[in-house]
N, C-alpha and C positions, 0 to 999 in steps of 0.2 A: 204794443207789447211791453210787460213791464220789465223792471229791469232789477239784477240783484247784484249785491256785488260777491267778492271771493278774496280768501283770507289764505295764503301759504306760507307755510315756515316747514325749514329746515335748519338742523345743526350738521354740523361737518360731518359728524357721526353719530348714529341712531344709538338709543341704549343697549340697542344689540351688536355693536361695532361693528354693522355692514353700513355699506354709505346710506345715507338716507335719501329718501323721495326725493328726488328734485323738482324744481318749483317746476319747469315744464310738464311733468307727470302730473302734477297733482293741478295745475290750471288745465290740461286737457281733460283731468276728469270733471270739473269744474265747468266748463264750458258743456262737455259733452251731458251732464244733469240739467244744465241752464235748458240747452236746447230740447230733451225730452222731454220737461215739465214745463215748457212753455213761457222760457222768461229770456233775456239777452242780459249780456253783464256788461255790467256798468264800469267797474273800478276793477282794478284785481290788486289788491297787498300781500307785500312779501316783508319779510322778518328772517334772516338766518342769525335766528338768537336763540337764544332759550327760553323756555316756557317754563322751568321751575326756580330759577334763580329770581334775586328781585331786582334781574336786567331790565330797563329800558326798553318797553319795544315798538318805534315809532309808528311804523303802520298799524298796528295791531290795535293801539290806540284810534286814528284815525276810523279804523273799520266799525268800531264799535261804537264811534263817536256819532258817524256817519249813520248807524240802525238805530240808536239813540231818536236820533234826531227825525227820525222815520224817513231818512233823503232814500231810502231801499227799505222793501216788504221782510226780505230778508239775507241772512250771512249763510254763505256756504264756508264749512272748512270740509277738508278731504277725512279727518279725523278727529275724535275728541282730544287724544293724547297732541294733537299738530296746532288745538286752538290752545290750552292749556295746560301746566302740571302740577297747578296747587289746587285742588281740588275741588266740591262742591263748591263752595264760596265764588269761585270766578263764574260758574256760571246759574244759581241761583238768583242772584238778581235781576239778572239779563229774563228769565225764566217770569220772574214774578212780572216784571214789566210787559210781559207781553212779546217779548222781543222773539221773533222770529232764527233759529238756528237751525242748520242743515249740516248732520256729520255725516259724508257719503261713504266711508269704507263700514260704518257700522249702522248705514240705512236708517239711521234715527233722522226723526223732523218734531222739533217743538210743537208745531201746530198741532200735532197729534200727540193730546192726553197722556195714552195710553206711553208712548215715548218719555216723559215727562223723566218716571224714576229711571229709569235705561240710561239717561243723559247724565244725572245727577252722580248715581253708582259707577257710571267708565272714568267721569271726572275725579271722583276719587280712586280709582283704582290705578290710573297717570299718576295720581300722586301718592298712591302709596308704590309702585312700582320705583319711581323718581327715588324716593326716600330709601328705601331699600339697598338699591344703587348708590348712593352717596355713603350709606355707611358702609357696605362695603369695599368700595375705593378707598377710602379715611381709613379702614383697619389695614386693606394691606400698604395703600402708602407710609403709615405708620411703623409697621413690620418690616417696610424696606428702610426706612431713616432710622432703626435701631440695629438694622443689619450694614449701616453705614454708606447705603445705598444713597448717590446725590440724585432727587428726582427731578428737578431743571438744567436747563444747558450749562453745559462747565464754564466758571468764571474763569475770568481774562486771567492768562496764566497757568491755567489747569485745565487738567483734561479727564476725560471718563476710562476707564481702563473696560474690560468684556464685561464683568460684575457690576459695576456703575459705580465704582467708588472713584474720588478722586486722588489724580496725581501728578505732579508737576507735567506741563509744558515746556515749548520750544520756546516760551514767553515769560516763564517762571522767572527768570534773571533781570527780566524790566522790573518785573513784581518788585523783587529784593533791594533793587536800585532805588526805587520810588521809598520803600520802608524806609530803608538805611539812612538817605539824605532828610527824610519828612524826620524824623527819630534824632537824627543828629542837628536839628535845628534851623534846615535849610530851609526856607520858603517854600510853600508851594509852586509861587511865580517860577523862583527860580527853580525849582527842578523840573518846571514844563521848559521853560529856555533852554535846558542844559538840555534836552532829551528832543528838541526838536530837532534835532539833525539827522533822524534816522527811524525805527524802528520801534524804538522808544516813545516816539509821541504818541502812538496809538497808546501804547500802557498808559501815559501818562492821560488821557482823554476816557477809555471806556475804566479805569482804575480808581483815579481818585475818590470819584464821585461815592465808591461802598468802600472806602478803605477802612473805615468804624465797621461795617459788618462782616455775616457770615459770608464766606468758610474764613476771611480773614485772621478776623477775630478770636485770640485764642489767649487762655489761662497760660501762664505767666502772662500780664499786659506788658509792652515798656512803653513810659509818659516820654512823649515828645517835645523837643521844648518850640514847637512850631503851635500856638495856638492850645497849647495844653493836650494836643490831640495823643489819644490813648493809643498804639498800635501794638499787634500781636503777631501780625506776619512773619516778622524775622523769624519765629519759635515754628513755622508750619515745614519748615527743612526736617525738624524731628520730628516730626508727627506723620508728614504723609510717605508713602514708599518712592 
């Protein structure tokens, strides 16, 4: 009996924000095409990556590596959008070589001609759907960071209020402690010594490391005389509510 292998991927969340396939789903339908058409699987690869980014994707690599190499007739994915989402180009060459691909949610098979542009069009259509999506995420996360809106988790010190802006913390005062000594000259060493007695070492530990960055970071600067380091924190009292 010959044998083929199967290629699945999932991300957290589909681009329709319901969960996506999960990889049990999509190897049962995999297997369950293996056994119809008369073949047993070999491999099965999984990826919970993305397919339009220019992520890394180890097996996905492998599987292709693997049909390349003619070690299998052919690659099952459950979907075109599940093998890739940058468009023709990922699978035209596979195409031109000969290479054998099986998309079972959209019944397409390489070896069948007639299939050929079917494959080529859904692979673009992944990616222009992908692209679509991206820009629109980028306009409104854009829309929410002019609306003041913080869209990652609140830095050490700060918190998210119901609108997502931010606002001081139950930790805000390690914040200002960490400023005031760094600004007035004191070492770093030393204001991790002085602050390991309690509560404070955490600020002092997840703190330092962005004390030059955002949301620190703010017009007026005051120069520290630790290391020439710039600090703006002390001035985030007036700024935030």
């Amino acid at each position: 009996m010959e044998e083929i292998d199967l290629y699945l991927r999932r991300s957290q969340v589909t681009r329709e924000r319901t969960k996506a396939l999960t990889f049990e789903t999509q190897e049962e339908r995999g297997r369950a095409w293996a056994e119809e058409h008369g073949y047993s699987v070999r491999k099965v690869y999984r990826d919970n990556l993305s397919a339009w980014t220019d992520t890394r994707r180890p097996d996905f690599e492998k599987a292709l590596n693997a049909l390349k190499r003619k070690e299998v007739p052919a690659l099952w994915c459950y979907a075109v959008d599940r093998f890739s989402r940058k468009g023709a180009g990922a699978v035209i060459g596979l195409l031109d070589a000969g290479a054998r691909l099986i998309f079972d949610d959209e019944r397409l098979d390489s070896a069948d001609p007639r299939d050929r542009e079917r494959i080529i069009t859904d692979a673009e259509r992944a990616k222009a759907a992908s692209d679509l999506l991206s820009h629109r995420v980028t306009d409104t996360k854009n829309g929410q960071r002019r609306r003041g809106v913080w869209l990652g988790a609140a830095p050490y010190g700060l918190e998210k209020d119901d609108s997502g802006k931010l606002r001081h913390g139950q930790n805000w005062k390690y914040v200002l402690r960490v400023l005031r000594e760094v600004a007035d000259g004191i070492s770093a060493r030393a204001v991790a010594r002085g602050m390991n007695g309690g509560p404070g070492r955490l600020a002092y530990r997840r703190f330092m490391g962005s004390i030059d960055g955002s949301p620190y970071r703010r017009q007026p600067r005051v120069r520290g005389a630790a290391g020439g380091r710039h600090l703006a924190g002390l001035h985030m009292a007036s700024r935030l509510p």
